[in-house]
C-alpha positions as CSV (number, residue, x, y, z in Angstrom):
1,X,-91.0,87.2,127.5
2,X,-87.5,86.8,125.5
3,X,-86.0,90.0,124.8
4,X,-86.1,89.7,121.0
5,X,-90.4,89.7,121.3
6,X,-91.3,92.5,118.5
7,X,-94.1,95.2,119.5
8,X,-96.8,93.0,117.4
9,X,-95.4,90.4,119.7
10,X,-96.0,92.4,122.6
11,X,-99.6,93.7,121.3
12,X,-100.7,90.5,120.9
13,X,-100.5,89.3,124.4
14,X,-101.4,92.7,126.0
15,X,-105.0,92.2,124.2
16,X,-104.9,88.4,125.3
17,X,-104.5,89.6,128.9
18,X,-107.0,92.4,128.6
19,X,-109.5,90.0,127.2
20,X,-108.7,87.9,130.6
21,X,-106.7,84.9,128.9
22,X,-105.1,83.0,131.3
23,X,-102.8,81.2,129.4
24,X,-101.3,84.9,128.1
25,X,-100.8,85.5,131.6
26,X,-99.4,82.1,132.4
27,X,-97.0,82.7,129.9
28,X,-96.0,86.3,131.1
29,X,-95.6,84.5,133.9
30,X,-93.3,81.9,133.1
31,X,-91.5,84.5,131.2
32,X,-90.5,87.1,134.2
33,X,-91.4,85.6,137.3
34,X,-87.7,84.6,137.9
35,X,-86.3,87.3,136.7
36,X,-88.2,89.3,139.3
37,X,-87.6,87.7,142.1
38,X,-84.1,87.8,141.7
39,X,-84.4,91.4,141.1
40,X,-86.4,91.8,143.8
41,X,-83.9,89.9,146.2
42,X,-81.1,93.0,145.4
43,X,-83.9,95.0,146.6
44,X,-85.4,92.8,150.1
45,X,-83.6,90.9,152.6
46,X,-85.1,87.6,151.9
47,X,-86.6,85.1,149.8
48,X,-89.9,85.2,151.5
49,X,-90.1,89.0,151.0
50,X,-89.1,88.7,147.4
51,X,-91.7,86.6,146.6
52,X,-94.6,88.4,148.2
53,X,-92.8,91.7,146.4
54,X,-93.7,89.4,142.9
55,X,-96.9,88.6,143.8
56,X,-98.0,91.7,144.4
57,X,-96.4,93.2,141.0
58,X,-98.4,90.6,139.5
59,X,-101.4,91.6,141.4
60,X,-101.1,95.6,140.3
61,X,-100.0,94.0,136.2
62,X,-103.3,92.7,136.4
63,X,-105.0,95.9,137.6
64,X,-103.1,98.3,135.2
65,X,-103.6,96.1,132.2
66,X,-106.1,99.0,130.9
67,X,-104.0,101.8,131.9
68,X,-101.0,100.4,130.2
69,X,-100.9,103.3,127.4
70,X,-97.7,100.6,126.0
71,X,-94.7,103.7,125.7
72,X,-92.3,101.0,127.1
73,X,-92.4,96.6,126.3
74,X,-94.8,95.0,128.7
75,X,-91.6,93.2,130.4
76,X,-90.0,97.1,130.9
77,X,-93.2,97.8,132.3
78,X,-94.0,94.8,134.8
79,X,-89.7,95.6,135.6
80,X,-90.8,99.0,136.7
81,X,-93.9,97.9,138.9
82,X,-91.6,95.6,140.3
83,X,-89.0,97.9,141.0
84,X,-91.1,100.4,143.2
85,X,-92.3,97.8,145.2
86,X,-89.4,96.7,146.0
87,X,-87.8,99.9,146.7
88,X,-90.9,100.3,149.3
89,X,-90.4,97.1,150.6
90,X,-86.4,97.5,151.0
91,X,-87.0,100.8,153.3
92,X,-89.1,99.2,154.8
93,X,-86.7,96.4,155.6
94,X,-84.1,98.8,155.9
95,X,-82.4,97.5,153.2
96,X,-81.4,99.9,149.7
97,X,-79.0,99.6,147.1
98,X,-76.9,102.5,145.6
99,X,-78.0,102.3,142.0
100,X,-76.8,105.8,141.5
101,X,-73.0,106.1,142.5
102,X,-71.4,109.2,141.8
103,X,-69.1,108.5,139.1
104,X,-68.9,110.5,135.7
105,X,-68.6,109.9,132.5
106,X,-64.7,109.7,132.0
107,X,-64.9,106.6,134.6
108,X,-62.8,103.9,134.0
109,X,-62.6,100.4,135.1
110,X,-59.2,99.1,136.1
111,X,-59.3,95.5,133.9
112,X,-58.4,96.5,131.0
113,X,-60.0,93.2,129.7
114,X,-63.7,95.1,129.6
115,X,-64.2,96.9,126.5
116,X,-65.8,100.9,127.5
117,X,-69.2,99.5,126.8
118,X,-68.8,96.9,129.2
119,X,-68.1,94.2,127.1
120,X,-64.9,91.5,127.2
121,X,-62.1,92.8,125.2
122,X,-60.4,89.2,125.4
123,X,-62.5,85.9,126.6
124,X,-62.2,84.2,129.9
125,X,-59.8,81.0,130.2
126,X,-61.3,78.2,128.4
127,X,-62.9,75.5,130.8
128,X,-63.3,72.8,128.4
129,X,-60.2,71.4,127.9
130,X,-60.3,68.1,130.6
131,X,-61.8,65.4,129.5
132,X,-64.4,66.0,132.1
133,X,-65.5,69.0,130.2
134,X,-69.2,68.3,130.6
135,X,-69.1,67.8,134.5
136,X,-66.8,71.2,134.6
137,X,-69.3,73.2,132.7
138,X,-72.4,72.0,134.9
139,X,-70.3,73.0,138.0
140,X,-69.1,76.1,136.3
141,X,-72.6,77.2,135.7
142,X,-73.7,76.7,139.7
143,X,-70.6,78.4,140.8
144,X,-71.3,81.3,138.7
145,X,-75.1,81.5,140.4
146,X,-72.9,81.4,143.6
147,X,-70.5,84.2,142.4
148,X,-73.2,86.3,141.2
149,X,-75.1,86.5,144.3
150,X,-71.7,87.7,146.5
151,X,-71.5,90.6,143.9
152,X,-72.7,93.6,145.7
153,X,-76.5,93.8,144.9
154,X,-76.0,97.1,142.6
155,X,-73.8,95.3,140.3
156,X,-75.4,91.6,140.7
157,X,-78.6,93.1,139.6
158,X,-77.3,94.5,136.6
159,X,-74.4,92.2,135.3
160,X,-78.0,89.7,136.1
161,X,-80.3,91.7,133.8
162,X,-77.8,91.9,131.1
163,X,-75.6,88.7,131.4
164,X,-78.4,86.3,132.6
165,X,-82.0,88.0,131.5
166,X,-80.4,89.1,128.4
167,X,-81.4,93.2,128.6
168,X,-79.8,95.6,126.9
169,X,-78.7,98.6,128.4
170,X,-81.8,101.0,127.6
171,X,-84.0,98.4,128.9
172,X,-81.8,98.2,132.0
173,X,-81.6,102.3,132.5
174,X,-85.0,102.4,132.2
175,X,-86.8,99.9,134.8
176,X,-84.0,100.8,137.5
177,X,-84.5,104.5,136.4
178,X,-80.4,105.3,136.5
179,X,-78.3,106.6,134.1
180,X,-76.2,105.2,131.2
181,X,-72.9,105.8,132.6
182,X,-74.0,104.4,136.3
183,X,-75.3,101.2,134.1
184,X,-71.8,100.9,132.6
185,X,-70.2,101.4,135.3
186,X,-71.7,99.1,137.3
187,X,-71.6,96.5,134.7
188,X,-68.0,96.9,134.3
189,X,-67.1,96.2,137.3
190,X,-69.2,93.7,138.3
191,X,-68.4,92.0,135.2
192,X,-64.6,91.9,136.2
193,X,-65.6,90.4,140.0
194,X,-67.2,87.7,139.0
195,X,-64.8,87.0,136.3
196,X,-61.8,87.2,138.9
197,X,-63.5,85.3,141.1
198,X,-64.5,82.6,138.3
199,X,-60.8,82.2,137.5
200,X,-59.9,81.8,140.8
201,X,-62.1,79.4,141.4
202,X,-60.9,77.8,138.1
203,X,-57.5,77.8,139.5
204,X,-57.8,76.2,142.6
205,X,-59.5,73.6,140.6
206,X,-56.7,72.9,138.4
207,X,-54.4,72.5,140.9
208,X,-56.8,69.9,142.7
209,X,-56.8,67.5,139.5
């Protein structure tokens, strides 16, 4: 489910599912399930639990359809069923991540090339100036996936839901259930670790060629 679906949007497929459609749940479907279990990997210290975490969101999406009173989108929603199981899961496994650092509202990020909101106050390096541009933008794309997953999970989950899911920042705050200034924090600087570590990585490969 893109982020620009409109509430009639959203209405319409939450009486589709009620009604037991399966291709309105197919399409919920295709339109989270990665989404989740990526989130769900910050969360879990594996793929295997990640998945089972997903499948039994899905599971409890389709036994709270009629509860669903529909104060927040039906992706915010499935995001927050998600989100406590995982939790559950992750002390279970031992594993948690420190959505909620103690930083305050005057917090700053040291790259100056992030805007206060989070966003890039001057763009990254251009990549497409070799006349292999097409084969350096495939591989850029798999080395961000690489980058993004050795982010620490609190920041590769949200630079992930706002950079690759395409969230905005209330959506973010309120299926992780943290505040606006942890958000931009986190944001910020996971924003500037992958981008250092993208222009490293563009670096080394310009002194290869």
């Amino acid at each position: 489910m893109p982020s620009s679906a409109t509430p009639d949007d959203d209405a319409a497929l939450l009486a589709r599912l009620r009604d037991g459609d399966e291709d309105a749940f197919r399409q919920l479907v295709r339109a989270l399930h990665g989404a989740l279990v990526r989130l769900a990997l910050a969360f879990v210290g594996s793929q295997g639990a990640a998945e089972e975490v997903v499948q039994d969101t899905w599971m409890a999406v389709i036994a709270g359809l009629d509860k669903f009173e529909g104060r927040a989108s039906l992706r915010t929603w499935t995001i927050g069923i998600l989100v406590n199981r995982a939790k559950t899961r992750g002390v279970r496994d031992r594993r948690t991540v420190p959505f909620a650092p103690q930083v305050d509202e005057g917090d700053t990020l040291e790259d100056h090339r992030f805007s206060a909101a989070g966003t890039w106050s001057s763009p990254p390096s251009a990549w497409d100036k070799a006349p292999e541009a097409l084969t350096l933008r495939k591989e850029a794309c798999e080395q961000i996936e690489i980058e993004l997953a050795k982010l620490p999970p609190a920041q590769g989950t949200i630079v992930m839901l706002r950079d690759v899911e395409g969230w905005d920042a209330a959506e973010v705050c309120k299926a992780l259930e943290i505040s606006e200034a942890n958000q931009r924090v986190l944001l910020h600087r996971g924003r500037a670790r992958l981008r250092a570590a993208l222009e490293h990585y563009h670096s080394a490969e310009g002194r290869k060629s």
